[in-house]
N, C-alpha and C positions, 0 to 999 in steps of 0.2 A: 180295756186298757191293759196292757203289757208289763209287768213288772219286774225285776229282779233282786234278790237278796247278795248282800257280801258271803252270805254261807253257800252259794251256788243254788237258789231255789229262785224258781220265776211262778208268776202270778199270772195267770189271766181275770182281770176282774169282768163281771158283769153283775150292773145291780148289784144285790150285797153282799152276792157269793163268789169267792174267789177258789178257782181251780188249781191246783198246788202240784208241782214238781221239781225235777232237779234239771240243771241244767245239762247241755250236751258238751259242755266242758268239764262238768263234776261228773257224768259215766263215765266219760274218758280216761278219768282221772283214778277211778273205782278200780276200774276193767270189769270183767265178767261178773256181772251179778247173780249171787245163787240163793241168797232169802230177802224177803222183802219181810217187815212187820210196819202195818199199820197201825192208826190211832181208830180206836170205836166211834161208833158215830153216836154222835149227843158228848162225845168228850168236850170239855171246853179248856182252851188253851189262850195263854198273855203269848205277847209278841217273843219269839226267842227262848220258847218251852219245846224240848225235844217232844216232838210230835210223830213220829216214825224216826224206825234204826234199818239201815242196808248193810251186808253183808255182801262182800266177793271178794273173789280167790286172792285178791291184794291185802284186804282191810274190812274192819265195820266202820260204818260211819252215821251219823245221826244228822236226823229232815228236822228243821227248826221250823216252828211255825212262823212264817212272817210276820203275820199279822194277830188281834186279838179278837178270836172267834168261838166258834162251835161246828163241830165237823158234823157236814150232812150228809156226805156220803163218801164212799172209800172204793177204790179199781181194784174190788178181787182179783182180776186178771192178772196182777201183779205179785198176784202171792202163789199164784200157781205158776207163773211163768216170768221169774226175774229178768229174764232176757229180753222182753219186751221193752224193759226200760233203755236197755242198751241200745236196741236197734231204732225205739221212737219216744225216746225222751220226752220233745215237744208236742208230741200228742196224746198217742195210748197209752204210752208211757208216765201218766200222770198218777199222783196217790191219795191226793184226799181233796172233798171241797169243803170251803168252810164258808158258814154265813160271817160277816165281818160284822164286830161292835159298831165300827168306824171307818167306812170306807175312805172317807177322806186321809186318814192314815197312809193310805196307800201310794196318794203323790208324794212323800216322803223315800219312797222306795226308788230304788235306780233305775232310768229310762235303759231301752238295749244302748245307745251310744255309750253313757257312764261304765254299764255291765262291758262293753266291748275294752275299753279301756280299763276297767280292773284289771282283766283278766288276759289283755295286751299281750 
């Protein structure tokens, strides 16, 4: 299941872990990304706890955790190479998974039509 947040973060759920990134409208939005920080894994975060900060040559900006969970793992890839997010957002470009308290939680979350239309 496909999700997306109002703060520009989409959700891939499976089972109880949801795969976490920003959208390919908020890099664009960023421009060139040059640090990423992630959140530790075994960190545990409520819905809407700055869970990671991005920094590029526009601005920093802060990754909200969507949902209330516990991160089990985190895309080193992206700490060494911010630009990954630029280039694949919706894939490699991802930053943290988390096991979810409450997946149900997550049909709460914006399908991509609603996300299409936020961000219109």
């Amino acid at each position: 299941m496909l999700k997306f947040t109002e703060d520009h973060e989409w959700l891939q759920v499976e089972g109880d872990v949801a795969t976490v990134g920003i959208t390919e409208h908020a890099a664009g939005e960023l421009g060139d990304l040059v640090f990423v920080e992630l959140p530790d894994v075994g960190a545990k975060f409520d819905m809407g706890d700055v869970a990671a900060t991005v920094e590029s040559v526009k601005a920093a900006s802060e990754i909200y955790a969507p949902l209330k969970g516990e991160i089990v793992e985190i895309n080193e890839a992206i700490t060494n190479d911010p630009a990954i997010v630029n280039t694949n957002p919706a894939d490699d470009g991802w930053f943290f998974k988390m096991k979810l308290d409450d997946v149900s939680a997550a049909e709460a979350l914006l399908d991509e039509t609603a996300y299409g239309e936020l961000i219109g």
